[in-house]
N, C-alpha and C positions, 0 to 999 in steps of 0.2 A: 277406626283403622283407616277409613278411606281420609280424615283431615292431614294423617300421619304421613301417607302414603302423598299427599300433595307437599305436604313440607319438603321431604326429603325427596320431590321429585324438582325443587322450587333449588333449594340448596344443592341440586348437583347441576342444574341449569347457569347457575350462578357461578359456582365452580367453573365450568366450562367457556363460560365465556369471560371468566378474567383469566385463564391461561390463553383464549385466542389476543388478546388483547395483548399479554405482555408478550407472548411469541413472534406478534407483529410487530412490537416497539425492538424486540433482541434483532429480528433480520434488517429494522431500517437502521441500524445504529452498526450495523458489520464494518459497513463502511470509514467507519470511521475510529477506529482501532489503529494503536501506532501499531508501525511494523521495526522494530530497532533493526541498524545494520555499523556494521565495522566491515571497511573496503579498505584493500589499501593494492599498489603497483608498485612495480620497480623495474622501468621502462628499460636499464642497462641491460638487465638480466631476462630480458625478452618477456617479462610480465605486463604488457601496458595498458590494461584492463581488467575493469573486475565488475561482477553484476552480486545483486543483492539479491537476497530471498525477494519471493512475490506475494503478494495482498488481493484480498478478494478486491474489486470498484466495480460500483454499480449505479455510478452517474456521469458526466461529462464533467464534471467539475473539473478546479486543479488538483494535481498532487502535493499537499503541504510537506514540504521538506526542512528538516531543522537538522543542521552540522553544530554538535557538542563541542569536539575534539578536531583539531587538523595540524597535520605536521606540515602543511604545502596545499597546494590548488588540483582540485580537477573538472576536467570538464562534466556535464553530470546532462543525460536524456533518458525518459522514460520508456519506462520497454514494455509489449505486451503481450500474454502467453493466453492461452485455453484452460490451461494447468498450473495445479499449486503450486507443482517442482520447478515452473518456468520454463520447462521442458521445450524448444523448437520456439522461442519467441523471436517477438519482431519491435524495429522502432519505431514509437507512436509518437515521437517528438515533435515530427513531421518537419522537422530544420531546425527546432529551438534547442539550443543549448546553453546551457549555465555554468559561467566559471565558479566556481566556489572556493575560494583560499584560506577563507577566517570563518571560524563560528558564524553563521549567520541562521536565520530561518527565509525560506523564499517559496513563493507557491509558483506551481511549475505545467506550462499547457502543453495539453497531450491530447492523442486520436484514440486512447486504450478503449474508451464505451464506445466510441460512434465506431470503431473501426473493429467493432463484434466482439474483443474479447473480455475475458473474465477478471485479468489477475493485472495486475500493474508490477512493475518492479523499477528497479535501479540502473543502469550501467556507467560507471566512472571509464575516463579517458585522462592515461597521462598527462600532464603538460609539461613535464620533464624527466629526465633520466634518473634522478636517485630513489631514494625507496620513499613511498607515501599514505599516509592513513591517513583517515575522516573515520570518525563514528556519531552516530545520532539515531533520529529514527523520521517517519517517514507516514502520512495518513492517505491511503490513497482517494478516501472516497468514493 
């Protein structure tokens, strides 16, 4: 009874430490999850902005940004919140901004880690008056 008794105290030791293991590979990979978004403005109609859902980032890195779809150009800076919902966010652009016009992918520098928050997001800027989409998605990192 007691060799029984070490086996299955052997196999749940073992268990347990290949759940720490892969629980520690799910949170260092969070980061790195696209976040899809479809934006669009219509600067005439006093719409000239528009922000995208927000992503957990939990390094200084860039934000990887790839535009699928575009009907037109916009300006494009990173934002950053406390909160999932982007609730009360701020720009972490710090001056940089990105025209984007055509499909492209572009990696994008920002202050969202160093500058203490959680979540990264989107914000597009008209660069004209008629109506405008972009969709793609977005890794914050």
């Amino acid at each position: 009874m007691t060799r029984r008794k070490k086996f299955t105290s052997y196999i749940t030791m073992l268990a347990l430490a290949v759940m720490m293991v892969m629980s520690s590979l799910t949170v260092a990979k969070a980061g790195d999850s696209k976040t899809g978004f479809s934006l669009y403005t219509e600067a005439y109609y006093g719409k000239d902005y528009d922000v995208s859902d927000f992503a957990e980032k939990n390094s200084n890195k860039s934000v990887e940004l790839s535009v699928d779809y575009s009907t037109g150009g916009f300006d494009y800076r990173v934002l950053g919140s406390n909160s999932s919902d982007g609730s009360s966010y701020e720009d972490c652009s710090n001056g940089y901004v990105y025209r984007i016009g055509n499909p492209s992918v572009e990696k994008m520098y920002n202050w969202v880690y160093e500058w203490g928050y959680d979540y990264a997001g989107l914000r597009v800027d008209a660069v004209n008056d008629s109506y405008t989409a972009q969709s793609g998605w977005f890794i914050p990192r």
